[in-house]
C-alpha positions in Angstrom: 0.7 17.9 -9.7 0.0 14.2 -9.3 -0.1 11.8 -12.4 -1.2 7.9 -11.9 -1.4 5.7 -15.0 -4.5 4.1 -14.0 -6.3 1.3 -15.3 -10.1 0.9 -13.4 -10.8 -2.7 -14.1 -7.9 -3.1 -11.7 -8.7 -2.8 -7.8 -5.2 -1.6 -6.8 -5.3 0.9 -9.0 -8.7 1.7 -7.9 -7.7 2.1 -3.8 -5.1 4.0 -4.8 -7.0 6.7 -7.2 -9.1 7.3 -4.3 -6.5 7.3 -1.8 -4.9 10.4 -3.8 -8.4 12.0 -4.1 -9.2 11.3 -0.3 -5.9 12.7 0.8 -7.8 16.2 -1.1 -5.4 15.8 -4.2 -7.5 16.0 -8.0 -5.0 13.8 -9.8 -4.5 13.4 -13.5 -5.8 10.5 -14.8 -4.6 8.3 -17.7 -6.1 5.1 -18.7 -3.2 3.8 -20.2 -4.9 0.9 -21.5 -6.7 3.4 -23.8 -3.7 5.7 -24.1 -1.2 3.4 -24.8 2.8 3.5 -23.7 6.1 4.7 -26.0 9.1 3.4 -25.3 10.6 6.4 -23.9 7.8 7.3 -21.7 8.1 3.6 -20.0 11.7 3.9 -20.3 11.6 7.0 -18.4 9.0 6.3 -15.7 11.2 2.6 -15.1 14.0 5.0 -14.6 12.5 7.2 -12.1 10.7 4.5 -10.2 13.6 2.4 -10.0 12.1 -0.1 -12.0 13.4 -2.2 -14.8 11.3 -3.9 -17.9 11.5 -7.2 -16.2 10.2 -5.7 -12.7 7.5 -3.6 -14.5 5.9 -6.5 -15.8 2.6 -7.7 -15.2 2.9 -11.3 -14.7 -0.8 -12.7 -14.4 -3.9 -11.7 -15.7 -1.3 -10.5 -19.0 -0.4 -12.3 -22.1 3.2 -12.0 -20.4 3.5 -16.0 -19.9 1.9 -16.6 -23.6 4.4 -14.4 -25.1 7.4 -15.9 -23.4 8.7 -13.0 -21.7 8.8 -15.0 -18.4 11.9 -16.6 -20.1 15.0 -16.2 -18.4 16.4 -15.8 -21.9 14.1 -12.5 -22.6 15.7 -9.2 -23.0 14.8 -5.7 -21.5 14.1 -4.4 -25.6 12.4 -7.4 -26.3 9.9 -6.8 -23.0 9.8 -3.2 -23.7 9.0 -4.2 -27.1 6.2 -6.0 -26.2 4.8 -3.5 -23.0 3.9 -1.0 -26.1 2.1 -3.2 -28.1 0.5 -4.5 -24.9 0.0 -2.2 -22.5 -1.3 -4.0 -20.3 2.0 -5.8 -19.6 2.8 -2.8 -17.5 2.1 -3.7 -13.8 -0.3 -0.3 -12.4 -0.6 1.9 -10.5 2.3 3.9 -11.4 2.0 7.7 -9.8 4.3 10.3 -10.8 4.8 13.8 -7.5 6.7 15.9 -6.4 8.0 13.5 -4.1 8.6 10.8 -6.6 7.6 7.9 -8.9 6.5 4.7 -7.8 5.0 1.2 -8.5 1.8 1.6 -5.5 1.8 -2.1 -5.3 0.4 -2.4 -2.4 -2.0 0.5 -2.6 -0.7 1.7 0.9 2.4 2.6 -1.1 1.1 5.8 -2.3 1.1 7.4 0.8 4.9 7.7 0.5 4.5 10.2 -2.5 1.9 12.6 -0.9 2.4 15.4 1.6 -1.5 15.5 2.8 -3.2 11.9 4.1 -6.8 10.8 3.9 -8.4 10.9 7.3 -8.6 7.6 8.9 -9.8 5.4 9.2 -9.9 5.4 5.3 -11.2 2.2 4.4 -10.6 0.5 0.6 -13.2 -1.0 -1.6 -12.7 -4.2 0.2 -13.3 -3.2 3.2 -10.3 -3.3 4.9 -8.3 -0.5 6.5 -5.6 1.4 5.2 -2.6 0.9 6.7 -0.8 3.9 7.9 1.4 2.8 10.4 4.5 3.1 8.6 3.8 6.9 8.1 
């Protein structure tokens, strides 16, 4: 099973739904935007991903800069705090296999996490290539 917290306003998280779905995966999807977070979930999906508050957070196009959590002086509760009464402080896509958990920022970072590829050339809404070189 594949999981990516998805938000489609956002076109990194769009290249890297349809990577998945190219690669002849049929993900689950959640808008977490809609959904929301709790802290556990984030704390666990930070965990597995190797992430921390302050590396999970979306610094532009957030109220992270307006809420002064790009303080040096911020805490990891205080940011956590804040990512589940914002959601969308949490920088996307995250995507949860077998293989792992992981930030896909770039989009090309997905391809880590999945057994099967999209066939290539496998081109994102851009226009530019996917990179699989370092596959």
């Amino acid at each position: 099973m594949i999981v990516i917290h998805h938000n489609p306003e956002c076109g990194t998280s769009r290249n890297v739904l349809g990577i998945i779905r190219a690669a002849g995966y049929d993900p689950v999807v959640i808008e977490y935007l809609k959904e929301g977070w709790t802290k556990p979930q984030l704390l666990a999906l930070f965990a597995a991903a190797g992430l921390t508050p302050k590396t999970g957070l979306r610094e532009t196009k957030s109220p992270a800069r307006k809420l002064g959590l790009l303080e040096n002086n911020v805490g990891e509760d205080d940011i956590l705090a804040q990512m589940v009464k914002h959601p969308v402080l949490v920088n996307r896509p995250i995507v949860c296999t077998p293989k792992g958990v992981r930030l896909c920022r770039p989009s090309e970072a997905v391809l880590d996490l999945l057994d099967n590829k999209p066939a290539e050339p496998y081109y994102k809404e851009d226009g530019d290539t996917l990179d699989m070189s370092g596959i």
